[in-house]
C-alpha positions as CSV (number, residue, x, y, z in Angstrom):
1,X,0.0,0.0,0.0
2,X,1.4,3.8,-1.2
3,X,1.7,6.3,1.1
4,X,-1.6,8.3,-0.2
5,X,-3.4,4.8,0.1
6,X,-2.3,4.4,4.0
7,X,-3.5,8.2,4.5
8,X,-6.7,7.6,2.8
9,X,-7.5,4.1,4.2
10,X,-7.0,6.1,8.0
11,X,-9.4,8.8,7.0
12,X,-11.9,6.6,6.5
13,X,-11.6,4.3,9.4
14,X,-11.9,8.0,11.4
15,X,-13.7,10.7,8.7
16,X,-13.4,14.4,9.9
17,X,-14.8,17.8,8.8
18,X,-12.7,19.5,6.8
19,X,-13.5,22.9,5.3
20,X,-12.2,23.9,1.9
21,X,-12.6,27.7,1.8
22,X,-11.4,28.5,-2.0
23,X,-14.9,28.2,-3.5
24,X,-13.5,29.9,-6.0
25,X,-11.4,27.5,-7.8
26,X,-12.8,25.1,-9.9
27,X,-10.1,22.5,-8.5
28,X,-11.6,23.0,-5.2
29,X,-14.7,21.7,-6.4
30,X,-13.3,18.8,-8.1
31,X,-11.1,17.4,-5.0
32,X,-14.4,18.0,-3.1
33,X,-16.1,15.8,-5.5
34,X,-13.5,13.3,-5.4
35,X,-13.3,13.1,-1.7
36,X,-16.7,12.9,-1.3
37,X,-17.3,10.1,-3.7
38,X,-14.2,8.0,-2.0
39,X,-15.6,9.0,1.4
40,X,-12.9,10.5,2.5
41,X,-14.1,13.3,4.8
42,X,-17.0,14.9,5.2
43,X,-16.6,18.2,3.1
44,X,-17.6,21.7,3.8
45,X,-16.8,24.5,0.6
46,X,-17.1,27.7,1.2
47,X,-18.6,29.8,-1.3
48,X,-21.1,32.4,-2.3
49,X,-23.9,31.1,-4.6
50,X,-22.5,33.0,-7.8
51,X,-18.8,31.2,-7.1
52,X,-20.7,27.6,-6.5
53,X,-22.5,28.4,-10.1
54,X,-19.1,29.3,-11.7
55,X,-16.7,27.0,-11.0
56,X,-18.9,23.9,-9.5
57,X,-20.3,23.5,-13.0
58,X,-20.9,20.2,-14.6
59,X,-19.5,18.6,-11.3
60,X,-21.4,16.7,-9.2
61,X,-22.1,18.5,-5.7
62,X,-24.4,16.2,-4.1
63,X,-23.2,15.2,-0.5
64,X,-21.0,18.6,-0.5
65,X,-21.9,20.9,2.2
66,X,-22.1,24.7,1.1
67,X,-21.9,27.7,3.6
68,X,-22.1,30.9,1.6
69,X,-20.6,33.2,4.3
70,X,-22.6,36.3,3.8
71,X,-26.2,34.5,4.9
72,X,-24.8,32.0,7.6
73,X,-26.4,31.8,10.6
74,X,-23.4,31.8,12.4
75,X,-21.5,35.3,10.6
76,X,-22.6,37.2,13.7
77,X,-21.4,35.0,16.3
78,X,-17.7,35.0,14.5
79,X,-17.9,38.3,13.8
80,X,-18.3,39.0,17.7
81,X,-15.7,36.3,18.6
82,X,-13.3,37.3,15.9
83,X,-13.6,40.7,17.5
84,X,-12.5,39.9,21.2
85,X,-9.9,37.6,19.8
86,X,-8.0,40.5,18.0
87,X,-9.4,43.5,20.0
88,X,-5.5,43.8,21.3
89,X,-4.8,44.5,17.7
90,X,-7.4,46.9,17.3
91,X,-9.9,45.2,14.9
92,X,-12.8,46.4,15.1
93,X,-16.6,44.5,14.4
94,X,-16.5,45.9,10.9
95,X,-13.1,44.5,9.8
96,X,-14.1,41.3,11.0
97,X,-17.1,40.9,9.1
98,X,-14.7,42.3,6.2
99,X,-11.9,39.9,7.1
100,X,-14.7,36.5,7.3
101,X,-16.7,37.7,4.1
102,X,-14.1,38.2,1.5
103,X,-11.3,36.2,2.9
104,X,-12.7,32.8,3.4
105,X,-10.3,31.1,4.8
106,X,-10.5,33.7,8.3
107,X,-14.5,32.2,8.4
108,X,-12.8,28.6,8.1
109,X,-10.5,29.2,11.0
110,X,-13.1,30.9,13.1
111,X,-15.5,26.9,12.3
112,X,-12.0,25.3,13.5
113,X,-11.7,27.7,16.1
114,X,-15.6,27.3,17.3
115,X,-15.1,23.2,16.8
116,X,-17.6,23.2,14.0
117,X,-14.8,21.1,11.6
118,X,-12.1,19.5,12.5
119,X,-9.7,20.7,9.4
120,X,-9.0,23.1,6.9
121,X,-7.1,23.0,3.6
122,X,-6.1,25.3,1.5
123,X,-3.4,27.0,-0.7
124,X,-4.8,26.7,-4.5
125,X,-5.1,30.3,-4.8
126,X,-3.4,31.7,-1.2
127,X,0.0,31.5,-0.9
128,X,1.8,29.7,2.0
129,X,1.7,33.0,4.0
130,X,-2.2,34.4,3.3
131,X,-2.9,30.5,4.6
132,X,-0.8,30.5,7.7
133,X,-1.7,34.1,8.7
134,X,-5.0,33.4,9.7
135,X,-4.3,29.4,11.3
136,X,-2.1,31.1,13.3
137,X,-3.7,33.9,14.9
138,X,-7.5,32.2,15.0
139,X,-6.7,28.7,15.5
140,X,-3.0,29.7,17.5
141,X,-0.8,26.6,18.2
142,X,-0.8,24.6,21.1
143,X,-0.2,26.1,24.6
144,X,3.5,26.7,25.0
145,X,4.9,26.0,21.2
146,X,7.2,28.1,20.9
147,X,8.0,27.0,16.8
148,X,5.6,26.0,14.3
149,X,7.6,24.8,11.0
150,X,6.1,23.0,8.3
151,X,7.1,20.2,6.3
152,X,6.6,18.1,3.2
153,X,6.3,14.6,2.6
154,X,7.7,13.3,-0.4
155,X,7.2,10.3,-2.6
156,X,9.7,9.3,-5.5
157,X,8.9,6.6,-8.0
158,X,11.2,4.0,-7.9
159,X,13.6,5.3,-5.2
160,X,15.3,2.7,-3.7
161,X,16.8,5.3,-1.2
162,X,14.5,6.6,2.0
163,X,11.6,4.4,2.9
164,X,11.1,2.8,-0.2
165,X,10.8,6.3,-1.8
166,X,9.5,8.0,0.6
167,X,11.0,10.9,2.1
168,X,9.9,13.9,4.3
169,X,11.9,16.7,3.9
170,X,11.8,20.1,6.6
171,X,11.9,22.7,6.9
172,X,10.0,23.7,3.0
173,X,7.9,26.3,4.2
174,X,7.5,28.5,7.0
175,X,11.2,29.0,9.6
176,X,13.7,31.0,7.0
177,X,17.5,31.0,8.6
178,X,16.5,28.7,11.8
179,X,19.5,29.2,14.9
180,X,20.6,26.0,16.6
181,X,18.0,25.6,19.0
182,X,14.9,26.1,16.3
183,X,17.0,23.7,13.5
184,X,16.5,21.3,16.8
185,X,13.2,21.4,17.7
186,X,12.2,20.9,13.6
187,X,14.4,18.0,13.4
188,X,12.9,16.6,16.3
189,X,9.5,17.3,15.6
190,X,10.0,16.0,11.9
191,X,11.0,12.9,13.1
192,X,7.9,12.8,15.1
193,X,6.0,13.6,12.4
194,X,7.2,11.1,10.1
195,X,6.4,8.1,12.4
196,X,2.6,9.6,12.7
197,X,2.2,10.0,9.4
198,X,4.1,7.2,7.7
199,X,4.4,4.8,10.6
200,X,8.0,3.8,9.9
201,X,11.1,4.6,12.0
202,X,12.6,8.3,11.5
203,X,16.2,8.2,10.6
204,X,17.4,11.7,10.7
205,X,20.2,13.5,8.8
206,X,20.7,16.9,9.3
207,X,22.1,18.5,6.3
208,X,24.5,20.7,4.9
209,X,27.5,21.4,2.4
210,X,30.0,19.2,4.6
211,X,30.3,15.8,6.1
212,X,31.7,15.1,9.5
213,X,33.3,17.8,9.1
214,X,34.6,18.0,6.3
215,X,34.4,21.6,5.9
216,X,34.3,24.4,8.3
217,X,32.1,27.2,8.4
218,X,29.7,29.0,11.0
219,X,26.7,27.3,8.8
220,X,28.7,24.0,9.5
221,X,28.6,24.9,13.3
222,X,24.9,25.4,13.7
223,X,24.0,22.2,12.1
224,X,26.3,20.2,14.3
225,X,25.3,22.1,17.4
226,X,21.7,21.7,16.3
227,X,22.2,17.6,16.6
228,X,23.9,18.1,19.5
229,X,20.7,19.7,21.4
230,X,18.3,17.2,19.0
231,X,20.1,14.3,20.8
232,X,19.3,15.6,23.9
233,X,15.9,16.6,23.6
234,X,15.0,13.2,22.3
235,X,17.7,10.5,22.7
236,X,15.5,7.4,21.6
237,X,15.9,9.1,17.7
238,X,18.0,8.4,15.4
239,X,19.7,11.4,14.5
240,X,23.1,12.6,12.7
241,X,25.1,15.2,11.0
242,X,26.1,17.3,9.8
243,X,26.0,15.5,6.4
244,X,25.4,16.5,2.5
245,X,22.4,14.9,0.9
246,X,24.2,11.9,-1.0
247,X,26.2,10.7,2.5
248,X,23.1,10.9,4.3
249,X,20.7,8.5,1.8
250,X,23.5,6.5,-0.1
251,X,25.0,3.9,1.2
252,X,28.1,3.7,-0.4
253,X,28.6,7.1,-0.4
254,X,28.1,7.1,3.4
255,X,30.5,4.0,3.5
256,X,33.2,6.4,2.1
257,X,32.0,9.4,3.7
258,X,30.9,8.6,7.4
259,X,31.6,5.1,7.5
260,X,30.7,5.5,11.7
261,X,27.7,6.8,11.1
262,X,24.0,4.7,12.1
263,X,22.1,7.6,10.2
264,X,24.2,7.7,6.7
265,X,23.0,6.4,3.8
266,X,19.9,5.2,5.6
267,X,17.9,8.4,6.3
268,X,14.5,9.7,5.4
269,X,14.1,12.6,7.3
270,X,16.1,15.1,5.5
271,X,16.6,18.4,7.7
272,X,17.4,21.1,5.6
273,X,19.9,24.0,7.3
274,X,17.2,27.1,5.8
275,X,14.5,27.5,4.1
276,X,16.1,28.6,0.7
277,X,17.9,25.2,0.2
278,X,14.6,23.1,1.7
279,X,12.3,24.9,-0.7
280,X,14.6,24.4,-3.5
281,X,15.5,20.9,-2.7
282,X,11.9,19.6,-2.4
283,X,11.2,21.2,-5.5
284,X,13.9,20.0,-7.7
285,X,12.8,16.4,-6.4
286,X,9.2,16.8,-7.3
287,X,10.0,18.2,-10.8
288,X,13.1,16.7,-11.8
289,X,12.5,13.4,-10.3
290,X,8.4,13.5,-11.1
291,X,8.0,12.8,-6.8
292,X,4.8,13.5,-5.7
293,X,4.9,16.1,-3.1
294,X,2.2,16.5,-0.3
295,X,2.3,20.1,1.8
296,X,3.5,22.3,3.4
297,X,2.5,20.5,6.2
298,X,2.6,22.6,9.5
299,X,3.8,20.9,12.9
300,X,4.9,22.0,16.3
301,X,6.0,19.5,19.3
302,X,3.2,17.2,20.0
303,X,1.3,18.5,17.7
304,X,0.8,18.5,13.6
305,X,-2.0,20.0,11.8
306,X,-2.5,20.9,8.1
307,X,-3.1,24.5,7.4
308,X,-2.1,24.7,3.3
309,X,-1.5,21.9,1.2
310,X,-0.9,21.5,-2.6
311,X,-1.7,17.9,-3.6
312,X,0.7,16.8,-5.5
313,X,1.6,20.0,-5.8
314,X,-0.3,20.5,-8.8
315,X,-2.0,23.6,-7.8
316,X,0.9,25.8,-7.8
């Protein structure tokens, strides 16, 4: 069974409510469609009655639940509770109803928020940052986080490399130059991630342009003081580095490279040292090597929940 087939067999053994607030792409209406057919989730798509005409066209919508946001029953209460929420900020009731009636994914984190769904998805036509935004200061993360990163999960065809293929590569999409400490806690929580998500062992190389040091450089130094704390913090992972991409998922470059090493040549978390080389790296795999990529997957310790996902990245 593929990865996606594992994810989707789970979702129906325990079907949620997830809200998919881009009524306004026709590729909303078809994954809708699709997940409603396969019984995937129970779906919510948020959309005024002109943008369900529009783009819902010729597809079926039976089963699909539509909120237009302008007559729901509920607009008031959010706009009152979206109010206190950012009254520190200055938002007023006006803005609110402003922010939940053109910009529909604020009305589907205020449902998340009020428990009436249990997930949202979106990024077809937000970016990254217009998704997280509003996840982040409706929904907030759990008591205490201190980072939220975000990862993908990566599948390449006939890879013998990985777990049979499949990778999951952080951080892609959210913590830009990440110090020690923060490069730490996303390798940890990767690895945590990982095992939830693809129930298989993490094994974690943190990467870089040197090996073992093979090289020296203050960029060096943060990666191998970064799995100095990630040992600490969680001891029962399998964590190493610093290492470059090839020593840390070939074996016999990591025979020639880091011959010492439990992690080389063996890893499938891949721990990128910023966010330029992660979101370049995932995206020369997913066009280069025709992977499938799912996310950007957002995660903090203990926790993971999807705020903005491309499906195969096919939506960018």
């Amino acid at each position: 069974m593929t990865f996606i087939e594992e994810i989707k067999a789970k979702a129906r053994a325990d079907k949620k409510r997830i809200v998919l607030p881009e009524g306004m792409d026709r590729r909303i209406w078809e994954a809708a469609a699709t997940i409603v057919k396969e019984d995937l989730a129970d779906i919510t798509v948020i959309a005024t009655p002109d943008e369900t005409a529009a783009y819902s066209k010729g597809i079926d919508t039976t089963g699909i639940n539509i909120i237009n946001p302008f007559k729901s029953d509920k607009l008031q209460k959010y706009v009152a509770d979206l109010t206190e929420l950012r009254r520190k900020k200055g938002m007023t009731s006006d803005e609110a109803r402003t922010l939940l009636t053109t910009d529909y994914v604020h009305y589907a984190c205020m449902m998340l928020r009020e428990d009436e769904a249990d997930g949202v998805v979106s990024g077809a036509c937000h970016s990254t940052a217009n998704t997280l935004r509003p996840a982040l200061q409706i929904v907030k993360a759990k008591p205490g986080v201190k980072l939220v990163s975000a990862f993908f999960i990566i599948v390449v065809p006939d890879c013998p490399y990985g777990c049979d293929g499949t990778f999951l590569f952080g951080d892609c999409g959210l913590e830009q130059n990440p110090d020690s400490d923060r490069l730490a806690s996303i390798a940890v929580d990767s690895a945590r991630s990982f095992q939830k998500l693809v129930g298989r062992e993490p094994i974690v190389a943190l990467l870089s342009h040197s090996t073992m040091g093979s090289a020296r450089h203050p960029d060096v130094d943060k990666v191998t003081n970064a799995v100095k704390i990630a040992r600490h913090m969680a001891p029962d992972i399998k964590l190493d580095g610093e290492m470059q991409l090839d020593a840390a998922i070939i074996p016999e470059v990591a025979e020639l490279k880091a011959p010492v090493s439990k992690v080389a040549g063996r890893a499938n978390v891949l721990i990128f040292p910023d966010l330029d080389s992660g979101n370049i790296g995932y995206k020369l795999v997913h066009r280069l090597a025709k992977a499938e990529a799912y996310g950007p997957v957002t995660q903090s310790r203990s926790m993971i929940f999807q705020e903005a996902a491309r499906l195969r990245m096919s939506w960018e």
